[in-house]
C-alpha positions as CSV (number, residue, x, y, z in Angstrom):
1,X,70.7,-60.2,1.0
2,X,69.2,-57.8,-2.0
3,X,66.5,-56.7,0.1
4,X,68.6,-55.2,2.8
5,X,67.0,-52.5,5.0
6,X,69.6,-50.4,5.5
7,X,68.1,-47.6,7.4
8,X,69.7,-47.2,11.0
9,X,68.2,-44.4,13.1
10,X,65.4,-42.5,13.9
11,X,66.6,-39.5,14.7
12,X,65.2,-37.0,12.1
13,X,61.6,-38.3,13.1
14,X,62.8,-36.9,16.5
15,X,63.8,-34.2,15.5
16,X,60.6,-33.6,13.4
17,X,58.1,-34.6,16.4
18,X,59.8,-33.5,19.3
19,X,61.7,-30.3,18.7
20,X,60.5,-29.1,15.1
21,X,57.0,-29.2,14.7
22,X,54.4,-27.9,17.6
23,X,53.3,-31.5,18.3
24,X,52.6,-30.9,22.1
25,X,49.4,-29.8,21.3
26,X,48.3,-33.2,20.0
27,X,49.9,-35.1,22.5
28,X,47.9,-33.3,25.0
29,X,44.7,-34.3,23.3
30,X,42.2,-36.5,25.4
31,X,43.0,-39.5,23.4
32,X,46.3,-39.1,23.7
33,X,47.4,-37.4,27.5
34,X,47.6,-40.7,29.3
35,X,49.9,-42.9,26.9
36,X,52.2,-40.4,25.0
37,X,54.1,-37.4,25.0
38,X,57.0,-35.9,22.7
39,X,59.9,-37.8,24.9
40,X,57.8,-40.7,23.5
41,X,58.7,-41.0,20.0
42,X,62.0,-43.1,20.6
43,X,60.2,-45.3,22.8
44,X,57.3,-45.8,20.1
45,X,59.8,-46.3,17.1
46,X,62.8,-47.5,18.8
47,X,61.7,-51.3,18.4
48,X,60.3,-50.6,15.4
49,X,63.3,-50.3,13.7
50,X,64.7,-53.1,15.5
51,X,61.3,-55.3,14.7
52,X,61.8,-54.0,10.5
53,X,65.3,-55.2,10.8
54,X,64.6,-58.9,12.4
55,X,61.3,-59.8,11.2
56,X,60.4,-57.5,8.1
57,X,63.3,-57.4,5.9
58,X,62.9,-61.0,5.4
59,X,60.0,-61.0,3.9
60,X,61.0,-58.5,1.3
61,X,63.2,-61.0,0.0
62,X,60.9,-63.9,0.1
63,X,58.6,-61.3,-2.3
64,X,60.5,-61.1,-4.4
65,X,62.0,-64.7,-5.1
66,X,58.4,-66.2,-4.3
67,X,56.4,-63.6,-6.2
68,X,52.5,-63.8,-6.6
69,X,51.2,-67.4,-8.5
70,X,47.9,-67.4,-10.2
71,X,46.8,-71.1,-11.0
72,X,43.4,-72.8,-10.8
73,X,41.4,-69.8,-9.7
74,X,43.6,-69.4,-6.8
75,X,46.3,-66.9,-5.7
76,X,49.4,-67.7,-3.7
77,X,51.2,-65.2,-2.0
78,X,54.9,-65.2,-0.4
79,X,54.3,-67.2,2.7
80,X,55.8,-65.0,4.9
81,X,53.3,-62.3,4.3
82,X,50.5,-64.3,6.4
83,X,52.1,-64.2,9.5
84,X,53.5,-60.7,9.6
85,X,50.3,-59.5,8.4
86,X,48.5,-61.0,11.3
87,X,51.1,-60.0,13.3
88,X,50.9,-56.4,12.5
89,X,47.2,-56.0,13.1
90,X,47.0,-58.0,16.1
91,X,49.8,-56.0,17.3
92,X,48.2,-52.5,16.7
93,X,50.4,-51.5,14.1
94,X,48.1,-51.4,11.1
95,X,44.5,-51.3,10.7
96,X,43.3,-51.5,14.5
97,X,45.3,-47.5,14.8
98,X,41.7,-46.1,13.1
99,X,39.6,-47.5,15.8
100,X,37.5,-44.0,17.6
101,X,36.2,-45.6,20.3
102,X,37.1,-43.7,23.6
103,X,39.1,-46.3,25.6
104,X,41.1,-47.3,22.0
105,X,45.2,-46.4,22.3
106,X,45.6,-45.4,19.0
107,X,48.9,-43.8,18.0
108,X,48.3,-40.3,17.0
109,X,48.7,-40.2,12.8
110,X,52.0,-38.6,12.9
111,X,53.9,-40.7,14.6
112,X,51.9,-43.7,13.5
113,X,53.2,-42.4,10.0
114,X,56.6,-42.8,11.1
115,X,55.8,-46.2,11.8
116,X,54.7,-46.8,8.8
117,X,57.5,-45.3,7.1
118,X,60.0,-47.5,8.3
119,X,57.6,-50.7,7.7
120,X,57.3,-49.7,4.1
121,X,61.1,-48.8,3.9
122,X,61.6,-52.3,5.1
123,X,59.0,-54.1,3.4
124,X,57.2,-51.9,0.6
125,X,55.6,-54.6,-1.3
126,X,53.7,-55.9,2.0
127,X,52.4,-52.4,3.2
128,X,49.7,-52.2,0.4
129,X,47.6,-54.7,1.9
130,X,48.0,-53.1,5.6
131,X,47.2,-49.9,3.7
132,X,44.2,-50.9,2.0
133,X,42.7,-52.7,4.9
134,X,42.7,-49.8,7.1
135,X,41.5,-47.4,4.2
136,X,38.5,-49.9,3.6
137,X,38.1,-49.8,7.3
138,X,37.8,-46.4,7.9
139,X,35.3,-46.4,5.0
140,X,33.0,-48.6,6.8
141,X,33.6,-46.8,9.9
142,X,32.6,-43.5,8.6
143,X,29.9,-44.9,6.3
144,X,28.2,-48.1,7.5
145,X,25.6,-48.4,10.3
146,X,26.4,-50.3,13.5
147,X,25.4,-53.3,12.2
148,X,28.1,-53.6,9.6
149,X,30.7,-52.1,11.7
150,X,29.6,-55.1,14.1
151,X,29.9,-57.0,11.3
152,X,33.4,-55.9,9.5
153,X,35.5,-53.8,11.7
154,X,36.5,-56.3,14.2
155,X,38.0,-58.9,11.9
156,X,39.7,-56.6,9.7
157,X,41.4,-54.8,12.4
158,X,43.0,-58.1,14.2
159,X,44.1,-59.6,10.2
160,X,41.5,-62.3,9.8
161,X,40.0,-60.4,6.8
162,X,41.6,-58.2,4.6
163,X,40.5,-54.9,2.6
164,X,40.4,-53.3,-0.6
165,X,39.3,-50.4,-2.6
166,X,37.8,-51.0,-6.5
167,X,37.4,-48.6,-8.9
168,X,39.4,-49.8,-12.1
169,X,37.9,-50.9,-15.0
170,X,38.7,-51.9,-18.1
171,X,36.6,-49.6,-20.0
172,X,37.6,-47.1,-17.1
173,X,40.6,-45.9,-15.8
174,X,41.1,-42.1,-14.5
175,X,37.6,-41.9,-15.8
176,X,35.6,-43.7,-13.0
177,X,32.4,-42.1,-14.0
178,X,32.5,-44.3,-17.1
179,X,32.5,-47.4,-15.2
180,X,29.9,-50.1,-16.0
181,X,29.8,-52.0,-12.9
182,X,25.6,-52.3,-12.3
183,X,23.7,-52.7,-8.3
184,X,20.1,-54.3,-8.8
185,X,17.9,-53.9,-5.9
186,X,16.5,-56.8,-3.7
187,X,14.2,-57.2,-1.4
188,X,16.5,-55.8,1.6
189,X,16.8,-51.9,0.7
190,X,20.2,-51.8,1.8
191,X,21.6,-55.2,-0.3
192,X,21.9,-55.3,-4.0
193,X,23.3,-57.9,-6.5
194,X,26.6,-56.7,-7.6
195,X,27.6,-57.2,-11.2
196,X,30.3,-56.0,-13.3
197,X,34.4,-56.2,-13.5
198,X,37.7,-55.1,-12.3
199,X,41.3,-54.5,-12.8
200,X,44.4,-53.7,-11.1
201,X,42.9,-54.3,-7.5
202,X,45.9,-53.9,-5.4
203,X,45.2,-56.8,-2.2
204,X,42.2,-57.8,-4.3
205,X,43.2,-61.4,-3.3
206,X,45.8,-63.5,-1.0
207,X,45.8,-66.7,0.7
208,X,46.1,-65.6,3.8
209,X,42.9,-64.2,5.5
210,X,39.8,-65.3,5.4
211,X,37.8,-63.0,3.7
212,X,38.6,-60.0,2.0
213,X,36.2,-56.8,2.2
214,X,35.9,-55.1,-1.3
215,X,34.8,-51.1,-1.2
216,X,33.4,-51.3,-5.1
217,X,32.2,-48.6,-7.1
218,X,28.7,-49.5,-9.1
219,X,26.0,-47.6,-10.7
220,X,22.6,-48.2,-9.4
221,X,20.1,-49.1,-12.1
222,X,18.4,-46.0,-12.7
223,X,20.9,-43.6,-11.5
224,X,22.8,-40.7,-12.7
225,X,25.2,-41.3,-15.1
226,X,28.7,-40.0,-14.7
227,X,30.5,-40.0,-11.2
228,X,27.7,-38.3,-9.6
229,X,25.1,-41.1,-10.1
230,X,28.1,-43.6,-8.5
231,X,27.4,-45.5,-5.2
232,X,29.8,-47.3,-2.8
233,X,29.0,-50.9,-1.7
234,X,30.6,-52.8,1.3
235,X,31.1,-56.3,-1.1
236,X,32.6,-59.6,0.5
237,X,35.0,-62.0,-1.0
238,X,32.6,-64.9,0.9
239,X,29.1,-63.5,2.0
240,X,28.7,-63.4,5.7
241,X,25.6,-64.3,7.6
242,X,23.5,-63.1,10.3
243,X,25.4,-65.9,11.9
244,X,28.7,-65.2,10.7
245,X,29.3,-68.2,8.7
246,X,30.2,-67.9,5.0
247,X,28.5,-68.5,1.7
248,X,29.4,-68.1,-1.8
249,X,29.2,-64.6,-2.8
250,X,29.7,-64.9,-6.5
251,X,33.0,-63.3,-6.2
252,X,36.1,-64.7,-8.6
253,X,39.8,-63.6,-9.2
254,X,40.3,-64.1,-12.8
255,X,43.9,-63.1,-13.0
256,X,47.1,-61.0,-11.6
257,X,48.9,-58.9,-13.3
258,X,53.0,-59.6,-13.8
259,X,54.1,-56.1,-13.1
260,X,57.4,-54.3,-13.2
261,X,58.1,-54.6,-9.4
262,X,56.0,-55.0,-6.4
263,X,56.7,-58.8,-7.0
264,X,54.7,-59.8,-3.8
265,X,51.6,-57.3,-4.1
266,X,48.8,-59.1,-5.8
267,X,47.2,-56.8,-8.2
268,X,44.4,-58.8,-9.4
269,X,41.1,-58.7,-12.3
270,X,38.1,-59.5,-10.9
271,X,34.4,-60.3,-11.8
272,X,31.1,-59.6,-9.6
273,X,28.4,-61.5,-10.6
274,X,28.9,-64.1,-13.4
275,X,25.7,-65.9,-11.9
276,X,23.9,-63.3,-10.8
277,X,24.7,-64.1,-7.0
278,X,27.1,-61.3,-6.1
279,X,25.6,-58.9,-3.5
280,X,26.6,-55.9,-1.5
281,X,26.2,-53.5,1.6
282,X,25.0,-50.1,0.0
283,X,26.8,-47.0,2.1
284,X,25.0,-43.9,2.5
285,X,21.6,-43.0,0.2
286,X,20.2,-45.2,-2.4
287,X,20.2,-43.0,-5.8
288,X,16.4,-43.7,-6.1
289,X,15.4,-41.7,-3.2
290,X,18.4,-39.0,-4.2
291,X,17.2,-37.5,-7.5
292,X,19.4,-40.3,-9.2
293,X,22.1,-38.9,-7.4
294,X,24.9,-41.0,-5.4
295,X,27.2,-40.6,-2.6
296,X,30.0,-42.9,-3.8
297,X,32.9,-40.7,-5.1
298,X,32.2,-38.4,-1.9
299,X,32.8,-41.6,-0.3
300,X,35.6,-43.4,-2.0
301,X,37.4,-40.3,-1.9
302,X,38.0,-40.2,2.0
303,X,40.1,-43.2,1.5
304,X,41.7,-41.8,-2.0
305,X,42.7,-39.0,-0.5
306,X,44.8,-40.6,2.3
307,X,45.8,-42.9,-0.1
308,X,47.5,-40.6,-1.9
309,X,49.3,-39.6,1.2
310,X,50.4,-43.1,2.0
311,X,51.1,-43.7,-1.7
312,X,53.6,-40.3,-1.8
313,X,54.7,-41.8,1.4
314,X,55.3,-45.5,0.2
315,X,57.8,-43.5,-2.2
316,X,60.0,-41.7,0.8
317,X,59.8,-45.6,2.1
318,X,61.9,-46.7,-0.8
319,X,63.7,-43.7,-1.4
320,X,65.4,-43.2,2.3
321,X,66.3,-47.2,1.8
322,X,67.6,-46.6,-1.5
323,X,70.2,-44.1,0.3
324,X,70.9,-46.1,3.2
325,X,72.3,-48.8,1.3
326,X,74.0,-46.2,-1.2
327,X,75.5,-44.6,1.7
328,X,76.6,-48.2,3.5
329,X,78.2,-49.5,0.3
330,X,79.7,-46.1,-0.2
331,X,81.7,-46.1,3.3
332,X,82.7,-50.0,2.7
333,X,83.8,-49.7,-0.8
334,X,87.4,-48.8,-1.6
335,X,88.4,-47.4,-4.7
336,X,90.3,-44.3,-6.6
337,X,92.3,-41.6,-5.0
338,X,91.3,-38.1,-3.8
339,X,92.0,-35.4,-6.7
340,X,93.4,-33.2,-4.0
341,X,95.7,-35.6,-2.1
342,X,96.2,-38.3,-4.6
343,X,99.4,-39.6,-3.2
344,X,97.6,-40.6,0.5
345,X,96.2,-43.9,-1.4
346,X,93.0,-45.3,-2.2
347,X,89.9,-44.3,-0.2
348,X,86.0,-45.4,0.6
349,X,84.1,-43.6,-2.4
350,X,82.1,-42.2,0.0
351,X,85.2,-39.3,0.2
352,X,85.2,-38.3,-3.3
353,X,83.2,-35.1,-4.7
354,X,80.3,-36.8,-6.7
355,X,79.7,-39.3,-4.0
356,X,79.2,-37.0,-1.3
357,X,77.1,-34.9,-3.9
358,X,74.6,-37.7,-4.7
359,X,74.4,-38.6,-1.0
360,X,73.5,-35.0,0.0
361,X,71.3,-34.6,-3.4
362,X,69.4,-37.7,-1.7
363,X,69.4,-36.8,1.9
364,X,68.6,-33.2,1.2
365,X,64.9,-34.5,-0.5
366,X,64.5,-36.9,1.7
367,X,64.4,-34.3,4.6
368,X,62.9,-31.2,2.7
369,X,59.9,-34.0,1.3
370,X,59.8,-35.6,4.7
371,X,59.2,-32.2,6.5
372,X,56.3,-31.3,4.3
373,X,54.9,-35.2,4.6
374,X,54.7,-34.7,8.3
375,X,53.3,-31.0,8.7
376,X,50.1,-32.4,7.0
377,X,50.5,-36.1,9.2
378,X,50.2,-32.9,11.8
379,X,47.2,-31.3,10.3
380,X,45.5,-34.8,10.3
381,X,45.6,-35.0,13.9
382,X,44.5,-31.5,14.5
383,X,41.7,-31.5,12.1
384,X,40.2,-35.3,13.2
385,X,40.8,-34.4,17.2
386,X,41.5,-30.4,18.0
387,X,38.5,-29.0,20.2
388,X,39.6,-24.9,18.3
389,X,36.7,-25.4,15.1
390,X,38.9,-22.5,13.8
391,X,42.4,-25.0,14.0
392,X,40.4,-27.7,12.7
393,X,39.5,-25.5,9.4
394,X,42.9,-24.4,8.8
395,X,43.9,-28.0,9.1
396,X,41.1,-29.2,6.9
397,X,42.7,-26.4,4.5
398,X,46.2,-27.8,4.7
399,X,45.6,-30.9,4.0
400,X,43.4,-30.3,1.0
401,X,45.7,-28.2,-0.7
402,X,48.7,-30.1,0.3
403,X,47.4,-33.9,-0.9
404,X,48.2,-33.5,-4.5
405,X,51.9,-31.9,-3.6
406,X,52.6,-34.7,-1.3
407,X,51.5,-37.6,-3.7
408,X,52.7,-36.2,-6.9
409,X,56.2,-34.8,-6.0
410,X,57.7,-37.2,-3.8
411,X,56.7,-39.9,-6.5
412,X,57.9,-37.9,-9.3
413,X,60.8,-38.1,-7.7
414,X,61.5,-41.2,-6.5
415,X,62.6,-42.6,-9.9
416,X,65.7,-40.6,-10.2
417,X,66.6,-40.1,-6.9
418,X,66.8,-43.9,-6.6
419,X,68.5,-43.5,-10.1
420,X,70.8,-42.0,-8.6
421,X,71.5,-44.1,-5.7
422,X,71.9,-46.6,-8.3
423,X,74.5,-44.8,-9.8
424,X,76.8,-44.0,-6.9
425,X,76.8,-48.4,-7.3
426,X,79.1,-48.1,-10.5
427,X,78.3,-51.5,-12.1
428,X,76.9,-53.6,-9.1
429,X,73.9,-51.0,-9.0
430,X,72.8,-52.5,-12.3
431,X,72.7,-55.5,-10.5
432,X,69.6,-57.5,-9.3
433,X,71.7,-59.0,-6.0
434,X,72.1,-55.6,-5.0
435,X,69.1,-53.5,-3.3
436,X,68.8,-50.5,-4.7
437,X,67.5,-52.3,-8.3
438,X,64.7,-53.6,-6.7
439,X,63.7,-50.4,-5.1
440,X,63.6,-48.9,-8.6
441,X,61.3,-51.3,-9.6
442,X,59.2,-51.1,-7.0
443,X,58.8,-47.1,-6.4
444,X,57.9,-46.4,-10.1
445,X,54.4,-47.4,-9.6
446,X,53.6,-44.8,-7.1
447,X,53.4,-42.2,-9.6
448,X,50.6,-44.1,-11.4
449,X,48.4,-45.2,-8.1
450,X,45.7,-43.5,-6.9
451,X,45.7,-41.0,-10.2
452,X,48.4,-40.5,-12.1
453,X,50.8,-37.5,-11.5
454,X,49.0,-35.7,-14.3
455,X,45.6,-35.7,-12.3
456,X,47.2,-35.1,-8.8
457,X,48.5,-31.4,-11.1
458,X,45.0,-30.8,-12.7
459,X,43.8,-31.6,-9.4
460,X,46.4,-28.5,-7.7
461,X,45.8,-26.2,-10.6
462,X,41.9,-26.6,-11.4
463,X,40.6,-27.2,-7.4
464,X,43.1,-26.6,-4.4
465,X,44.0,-23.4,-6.4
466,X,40.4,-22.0,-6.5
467,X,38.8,-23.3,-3.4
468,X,37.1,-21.4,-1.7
469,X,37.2,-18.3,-4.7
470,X,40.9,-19.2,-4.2
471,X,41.6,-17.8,-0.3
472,X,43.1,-21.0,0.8
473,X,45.8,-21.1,-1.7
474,X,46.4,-17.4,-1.4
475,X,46.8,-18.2,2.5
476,X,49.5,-21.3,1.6
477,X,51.9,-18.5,-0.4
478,X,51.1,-15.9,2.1
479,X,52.0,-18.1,4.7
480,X,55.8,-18.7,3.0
481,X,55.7,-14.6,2.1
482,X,55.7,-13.8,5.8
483,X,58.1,-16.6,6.8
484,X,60.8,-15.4,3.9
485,X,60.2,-11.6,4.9
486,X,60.2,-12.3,8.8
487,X,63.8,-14.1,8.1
488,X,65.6,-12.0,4.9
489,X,67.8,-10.3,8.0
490,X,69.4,-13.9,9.0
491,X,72.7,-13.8,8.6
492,X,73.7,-17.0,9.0
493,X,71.5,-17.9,5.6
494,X,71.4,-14.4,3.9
495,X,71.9,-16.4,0.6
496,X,69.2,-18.9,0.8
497,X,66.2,-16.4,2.0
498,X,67.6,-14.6,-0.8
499,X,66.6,-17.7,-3.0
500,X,63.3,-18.0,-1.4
501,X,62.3,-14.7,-2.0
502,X,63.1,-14.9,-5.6
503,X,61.2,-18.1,-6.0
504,X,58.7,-16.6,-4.6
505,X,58.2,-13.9,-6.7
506,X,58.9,-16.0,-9.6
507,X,56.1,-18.1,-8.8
508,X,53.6,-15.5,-7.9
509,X,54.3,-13.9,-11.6
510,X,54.3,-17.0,-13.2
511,X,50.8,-17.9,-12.1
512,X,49.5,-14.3,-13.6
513,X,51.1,-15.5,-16.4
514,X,49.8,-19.1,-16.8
515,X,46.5,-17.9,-15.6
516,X,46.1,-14.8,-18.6
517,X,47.4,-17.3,-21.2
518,X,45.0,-20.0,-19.9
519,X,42.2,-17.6,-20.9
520,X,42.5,-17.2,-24.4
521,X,44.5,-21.3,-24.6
522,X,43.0,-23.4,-21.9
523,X,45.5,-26.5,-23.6
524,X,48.0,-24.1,-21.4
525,X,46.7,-25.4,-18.3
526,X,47.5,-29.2,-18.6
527,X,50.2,-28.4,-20.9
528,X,52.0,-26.9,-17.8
529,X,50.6,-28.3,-15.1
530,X,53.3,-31.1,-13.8
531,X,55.6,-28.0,-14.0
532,X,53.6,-25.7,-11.9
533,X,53.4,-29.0,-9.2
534,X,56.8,-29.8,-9.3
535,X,57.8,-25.5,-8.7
536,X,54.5,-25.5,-6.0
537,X,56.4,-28.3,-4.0
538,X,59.4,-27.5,-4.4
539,X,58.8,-23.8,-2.6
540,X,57.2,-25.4,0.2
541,X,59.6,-28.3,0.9
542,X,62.7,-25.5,1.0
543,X,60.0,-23.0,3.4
544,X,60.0,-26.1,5.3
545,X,63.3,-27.2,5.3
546,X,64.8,-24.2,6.2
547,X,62.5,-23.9,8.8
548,X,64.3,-26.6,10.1
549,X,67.7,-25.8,9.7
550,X,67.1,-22.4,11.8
551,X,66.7,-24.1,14.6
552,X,69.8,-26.6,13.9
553,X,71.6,-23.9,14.0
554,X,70.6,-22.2,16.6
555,X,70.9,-26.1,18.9
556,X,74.2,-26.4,17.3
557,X,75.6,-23.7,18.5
558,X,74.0,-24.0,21.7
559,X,75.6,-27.7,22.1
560,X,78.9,-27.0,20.8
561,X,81.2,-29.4,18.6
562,X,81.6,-31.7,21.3
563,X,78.4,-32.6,21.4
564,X,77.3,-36.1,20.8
565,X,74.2,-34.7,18.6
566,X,76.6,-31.5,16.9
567,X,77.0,-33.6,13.8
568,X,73.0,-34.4,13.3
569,X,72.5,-30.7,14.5
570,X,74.8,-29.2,11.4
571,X,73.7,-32.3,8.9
572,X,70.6,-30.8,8.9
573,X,71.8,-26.9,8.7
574,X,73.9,-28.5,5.2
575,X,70.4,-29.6,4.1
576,X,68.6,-26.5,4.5
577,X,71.8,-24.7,2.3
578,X,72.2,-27.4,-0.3
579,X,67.7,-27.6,-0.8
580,X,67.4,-23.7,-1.2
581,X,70.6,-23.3,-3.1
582,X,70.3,-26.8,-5.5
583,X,66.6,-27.2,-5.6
584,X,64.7,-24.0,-5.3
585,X,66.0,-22.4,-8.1
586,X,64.2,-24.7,-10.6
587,X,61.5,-22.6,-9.4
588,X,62.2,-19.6,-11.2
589,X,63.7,-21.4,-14.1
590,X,59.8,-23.4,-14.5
591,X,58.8,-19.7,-14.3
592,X,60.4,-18.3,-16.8
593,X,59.6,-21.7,-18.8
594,X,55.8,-21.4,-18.3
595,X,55.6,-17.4,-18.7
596,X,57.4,-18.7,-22.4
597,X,54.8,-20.9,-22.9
598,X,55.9,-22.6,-25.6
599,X,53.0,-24.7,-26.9
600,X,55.0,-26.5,-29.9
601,X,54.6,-29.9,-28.3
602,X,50.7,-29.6,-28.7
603,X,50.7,-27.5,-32.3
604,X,51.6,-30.5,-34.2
605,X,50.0,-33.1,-35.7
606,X,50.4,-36.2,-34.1
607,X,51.5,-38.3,-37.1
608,X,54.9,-36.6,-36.3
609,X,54.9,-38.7,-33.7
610,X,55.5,-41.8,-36.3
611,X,59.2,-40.5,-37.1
C-alpha cells in the first residue's frame, strides 16, 4: 500500500505529557479532574493508533487514486472521506473538542494535539477539513451571538456541515487588506449581501455534508480601506432559515485547483454574489458605527493563528510517517556489507553508517520540533483555563512569540527531512508505489499556508521581537540563559551546554548586529529574516530537547539496562547529543552570516536574473 502509516508507538507523547512537561497542573483543572489524568495518555491515544491504522490509512490511499473531480458545478471527493469525517466529529475527535460549555468532556489541547498528530500522520490530506471546521467553529463561538451559535455550532461539531476560512483573492494574496470582496447592508443590521471572489479555499467544497459554513473576509461599503476597515461574516454554502430549512444562498464553486499533492483536499475558487443574492452573518461591530473601522483581521486571526500551529503540525504529521516507513524498509531491506566486518555477509541497511545517520538526523527533529510543538499545546491550556491571571499572561506570551517558530521551522523543514527519508529508499524512494513520495508532495504546501514562511519571519523579527517594548522576547532568551548557566556543570553533556552557550551568545550578538545595520539598510531586515527564524528555532528546539534528555538520563540510569524502557530512555539521551552537537551550531554559523551581511543578492539589478 503507498499510503502506509508506518508509525508504531506512542511512547514519546508519554514521555512528553506524563514525565516531561508539568502537565499535572492542567489535568487538575475543573474541566478536566473527573475524566483525565497523566496515566491517561495511553489510554486516550492507545486506540487511536490502532483506529489510524484500521480505518484511516485507507483512506489516504483512496485520496490519492480518487483525487478531487470538478464537473458540472459540482465537486466529488474520495468517498471514503464522508464517512470518517462524520465519524470523527460524532466521535469527539474533531470539531466537537472546542465546545466550553461546563458539562462538555473536551480533551485538554495537548493531548488532543497528539490526537491529531497521529490522524494527520495517517491521513494528512483529510485533516484540513477537520481543521478548518473547528477553526470556523471556534470563530463563531467566540464571535457570534447565541442565536448563531444555536444556529451553526451544533451541526458542525457532529459533521453534518462543514467549515472554512476565506481570505484569498485573486487580486490579494499575503495582502488581504487589498481584497475587493464588498458587504451591502439590508434591512436586518446584522445581514448583508455578500459579493466578491475567492481562491485557494482549502474545504471550500465536498460532497459530503450538507452545508458548509464560510468565515469570509469583506469590506463594508463605506469602510476603511486597508485591513483595518475589513469585517468578518458568518456566510453559508445554502442560507438557513429561522426554520432551518435551506435556500439558495447565491454561493458557487467555480473551480479546484490540481495541485502538487494533497490529491484529496479540495482547494476550490469561489464567487459570492453573481445575482446579487449572497448574504452573511456580520461578527462583531458594523464599520459604520466604528469610525469606518472593522473587527475582521482581529477576528480571522484567532483562527490564523492556530492555524498556523496545526499547519507546522500537519508538517511533523508527515514528517514522523516519512521516518517510519524509512526506518521499516531500512530494517527489511538487505543489501551491502559493513565496512568494518565485511566478511560477516550482507546486512539490513538499517546497520550501515549513513543509514543510521539519516534516521537519527530525522528522529532527532522530529523530537527537538515536537518538544517545542507541545510546550506551547501546554501554554494553550494554561492561558484558555488556568485560574493564576499571572500563568495565563506568561502563557498568552509563549504562545505569541512561539506561533511563527512553530509554523515556519517545522515546515521549512519538512521538505528535506522527507528528502531525506527518500533518500535512505535508493531508487524505490523515487518511486510513486512507495510512501514516502507522496509525503513529499504533500508536506511542501505547509510552508505556503496560512502565510508564507517569509511572513511567519517578518512576523518574529518586526512583532514577537518588539512586543511589548520587546520584554517578552528578552524573557524567551533569558529564559534559555538561565537554563544553559543553571546546567554548564553537567558532566554527563559538558559538550552540548558548551554548544548552547555559544549559540547563545552568537545569537544575542547577532541581533545587535542585524538590528544596527537595519538602521541605516532596513532591506537588512527581510533580507535575513528566514535566517534569524531558522537560528531563533533552532536554539529553542536544542533548550528543549536537552531538557529532555536530562531526565533520560537521569531514568536510565535509575532503571538500568535491563529495563524494558532502557532503550527509549537512552534513544532519547542520543537525541539530545546528536540536536546540540549537529543542529545548533548552524546557529552561530547564521551569526556570523548575518553580522556579514552580505547584501549582493539585493544590489543588483534584476535583469541579471535573465542569464
Amino acid at each position: 500500500m503507498a499510503s502506509n502509516f508506518a508509525v508504531n508507538n506512542i511512547r514519546d507523547f508519554e514521555f512528553i505529557l506524563s514525565e516531561w512537561l508539568p502537565t499535572e497542573g492542567v489535568f487538575n483543572y475543573p474541566q478536566f479532574a473527573d475524566y483525565y489524568s497523566r496515566d491517561d495518555v495511553k489510554a486516550v491515544l492507545g486506540p487511536i493508533l490502532k483506529m489510524c491504522k484500521e480505518v484511516i490509512e485507507a483512506t489516504n490511499d483512496d485520496g490519492e487514486n480518487n483525487p478531487i473531480k470538478f464537473e458540472n458545478g459540482k465537486v466529488t471527493c474520495p468517498a471514503s472521506f464522508g464517512p470518517l469525517f462524520k465519524q470523527l466529529q460524532s466521535e469527539g475527535w474533531g470539531t466537537s473538542n472546542i465546545d466550553d460549555a461546563p458539562d462538555a468532556m473536551v480533551l485538554p489541547e495537548m493531548l488532543n494535539g497528539a490526537v491529531w498528530e497521529l490522524i494527520g500522520a495517517a491521513n494528512p490530506t483529510f485533516m484540513p477539513y477537520v481543521l478548518l471546521t473547528s477553526g470556523a467553529a471556534g470563530l463563531i463561538q467566540s464571535f457570534g451571538d447565541d442565536k448563531l451559535k444555536a444556529m451553526f455550532l451544533p451541526k458542525m461539531m457532529d459533521g453534518t456541515w462543514s467549515g472554512t476560512m476565506c481570505l484569498t483573492e485573486p487580486s490579494a494574496g499575503s495582502d488581504v487588506g487589498d481584497i475587493l470582496s464588498k458587504a451591502f447592508p439590508t434591512d436586518n443590521p446584522r445581514i448583508f449581501k455578500i459579493k466578491g471572489s475567492k481562491i485557494f479555499i482549502t474545504g471550500g467544497d465536498n460532497d459530503f455534508c450538507e452545508n458548509i459554513i464560510h468565515l469570509y473576509l469583506a469590506r463594508v461599503e463605506g469602510a476603511k480601506q486597508g485591513t483595518g476597515g475589513i469585517s468578518l461574516f458568518v456566510v453559508p454554502k445554502f442560507w438557513v432559515n429561522e426554520d432551518g430549512s435551506f435556500e439558495d444562498n447565491d454561493f458557487q464553486t467555480t473551480g479546484v485547483e490540481h495541485k502538487m499533492g494533497q490529491a484529496g483536499s479540495v482547494t476550490a475558487a469561489l464567487a459570492a454574489g453573481d445575482n446579487d443574492g449572497c448574504r452573511g452573518w456580520l461578527l462583531g461591530v458594523d464599520p459604520r458605527e466604528n469610525e469606518g473601522k472593522g473587527q475582521g483581521m482581529a477576528q480571522m486571526f484567532q483562527m490564523m493563528n492556530l492555524a498556523r500551529m496545526e499547519t507546522g503540525h500537519m508538517a511533523l504529521s508527515c514528517i514522523i510517517n516519512a521516518f517510519a516507513n524509512a526506518r521499516d524498509n531500512a530494517k527489511e531491506r538487505v543489501q551491502g556489507r559493513l565496512m568494518t566486518n565485511p566478511k560477516a555477509g550482507r546486512v539490513a541497511i538499517i546497520n550501515h553508517e549513513d543509514i543510521k545517520r539519516t534516521l537519527m538526523l530525522g528522529k532527532a527533529h522530529i523530537e527537538a520540533m515536537r518538544a517545542m510543538m507541545y510546550r506551547v499545546y501546554l501554554a494553550f491550556d494554561q492561558r484558555h483555563r488556568d485560574p493564576d491571571p499571572e500563568v495565563r499572561k506568561a502563557a498568552a506570551d509563549l504562545i505569541e512569540m512561539t506561533t511563527p517558530l512553530v509554523k515556519a521551522y517545522i515546515s521549512d523543514e519538512s521538505w528535506g527531512l522527507i528528502s531525506e527519508a527518500i533518500q535512505s529508499y535508493g531508487g524505490y524512494g523515487y518511486c510513486e508505489e512507495y510512501p514516502v513520495s507522496k509525503l513529499a508532495r504533500d508536506s511542501k504546501i505547509y510552508s505556503i499556508w496560512e502565510g508564507t514562511n517569509f511572513i511567519q519571519s517578518m512576523d518574529l523579527v518586526g512583532r514577537k521581537m518588539t512586543m511589548k517594548g520587546g520584554s517578552v522576547f528578552a524573557s524567551f532568551v533569558q529564559d534559555m540563559c538561565d537554563f544553559c548557566n543553571a546546567n554548564k556543570g553537567n558532566e554527563t553533556f559538558t559538550k552540548e551546554f558548551a554548544n548552547l552557550d555559544k549559540a547563545l551568545k552568537a545569537f544575542k550578538e547577532m541581533l545587535t548586529v542585524y538590528n544596527d545595520k537595519a538602521k541605516t539598510n532596513p532591506s537588512i531586515i527581510p533580507l535575513f529574516s528566514r535566517r534569524v527564524l531558522t537560528a531563533t528555532s533552532q536554539l529553542y528546539c536544542g533548550r528543549l530537547i536537552i531538557d529532555q534528555a536530562l531526565l533520560a538520563d537521569k531514568k536510565a540510569k535509575e532503571l538500568g539496562a535491563d529495563h524494558y524502557d532502557y532503550n527509549f530512555y537512552i534513544g532519547k539521551v542520543a537525541v539530545g547529543r546528536y540536536y546540540l552537537r549537529n543542529v545548533v551550531p548552524n546557529v552561530w554559523n547564521v551569526a556570523e552570516i548575518v553580522m556579514d551581511g552580505d547584501t549582493s543578492a539585493i544590489d543588483v539589478p534584476i535583469e541579471v536574473f535573465e542569464y
